[in-house]
C-alpha positions in Angstrom: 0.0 0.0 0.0 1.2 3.3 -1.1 2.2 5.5 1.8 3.0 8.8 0.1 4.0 10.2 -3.7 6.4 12.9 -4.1 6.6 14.6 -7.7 9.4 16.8 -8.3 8.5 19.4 -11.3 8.8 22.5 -12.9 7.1 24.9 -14.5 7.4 24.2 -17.8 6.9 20.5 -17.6 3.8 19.1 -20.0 4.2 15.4 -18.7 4.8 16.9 -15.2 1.0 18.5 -15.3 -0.1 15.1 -17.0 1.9 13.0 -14.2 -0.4 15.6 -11.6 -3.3 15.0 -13.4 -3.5 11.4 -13.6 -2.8 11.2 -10.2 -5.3 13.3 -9.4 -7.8 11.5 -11.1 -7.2 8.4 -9.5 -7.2 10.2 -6.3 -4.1 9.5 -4.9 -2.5 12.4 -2.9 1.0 13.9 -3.2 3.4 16.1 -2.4 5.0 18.6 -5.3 8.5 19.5 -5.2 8.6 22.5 -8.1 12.3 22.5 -8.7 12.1 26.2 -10.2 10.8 27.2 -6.9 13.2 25.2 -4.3 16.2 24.8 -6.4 18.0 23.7 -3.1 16.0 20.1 -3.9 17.5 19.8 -7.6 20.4 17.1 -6.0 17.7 15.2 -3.4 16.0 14.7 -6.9 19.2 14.0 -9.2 20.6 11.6 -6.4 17.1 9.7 -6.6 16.4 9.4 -10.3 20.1 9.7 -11.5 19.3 12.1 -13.9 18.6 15.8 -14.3 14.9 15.1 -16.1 11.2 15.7 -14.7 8.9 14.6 -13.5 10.5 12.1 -11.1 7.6 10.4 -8.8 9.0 8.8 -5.5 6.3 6.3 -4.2 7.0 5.3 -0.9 5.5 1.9 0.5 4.0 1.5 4.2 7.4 -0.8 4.3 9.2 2.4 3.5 10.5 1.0 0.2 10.3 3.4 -3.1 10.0 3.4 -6.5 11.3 6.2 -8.4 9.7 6.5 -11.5 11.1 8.9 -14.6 9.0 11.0 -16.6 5.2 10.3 -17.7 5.4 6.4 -17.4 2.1 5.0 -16.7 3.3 1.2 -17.0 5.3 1.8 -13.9 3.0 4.8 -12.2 -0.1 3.1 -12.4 1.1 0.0 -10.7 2.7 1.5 -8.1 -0.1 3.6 -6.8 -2.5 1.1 -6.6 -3.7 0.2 -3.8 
């Protein structure tokens, strides 16, 4: 069971807003890290994903596992957020 989703983003992301949106329609909460906006988190995000591309979703488990997922990639996101 998912525990909590972090997105980090920016403003000029499309698949960031369609990563946001789908989310939000399946109603799963999350936090938004807007990289353009905290710039401090760019390195919390590159040392996660290993690259310097958004969106990067972090799904954290209730066992505190996570799956980072890389751009808009709904064979990986939708699974992951079920519940």
């Amino acid at each position: 069971m998912t525990k909590n989703v972090t997105i980090f983003t920016t403003n000029t992301c499309a698949y960031c807003q369609m990563v946001k949106k789908y989310l939000g329609a399946k109603g799963v909460g999350y936090e938004e890290v807007n990289l353009d906006e905290h710039p401090d988190r760019q390195a919390e995000a590159m040392r996660l994903s290993g690259t310097m591309t958004v969106p990067v979703t972090v799904v954290t488990k209730q066992d505190e596992t996570q799956e980072v997922i890389i751009g808009y990639n709904l064979a990986r996101l939708a699974p992951a957020v079920a519940a």
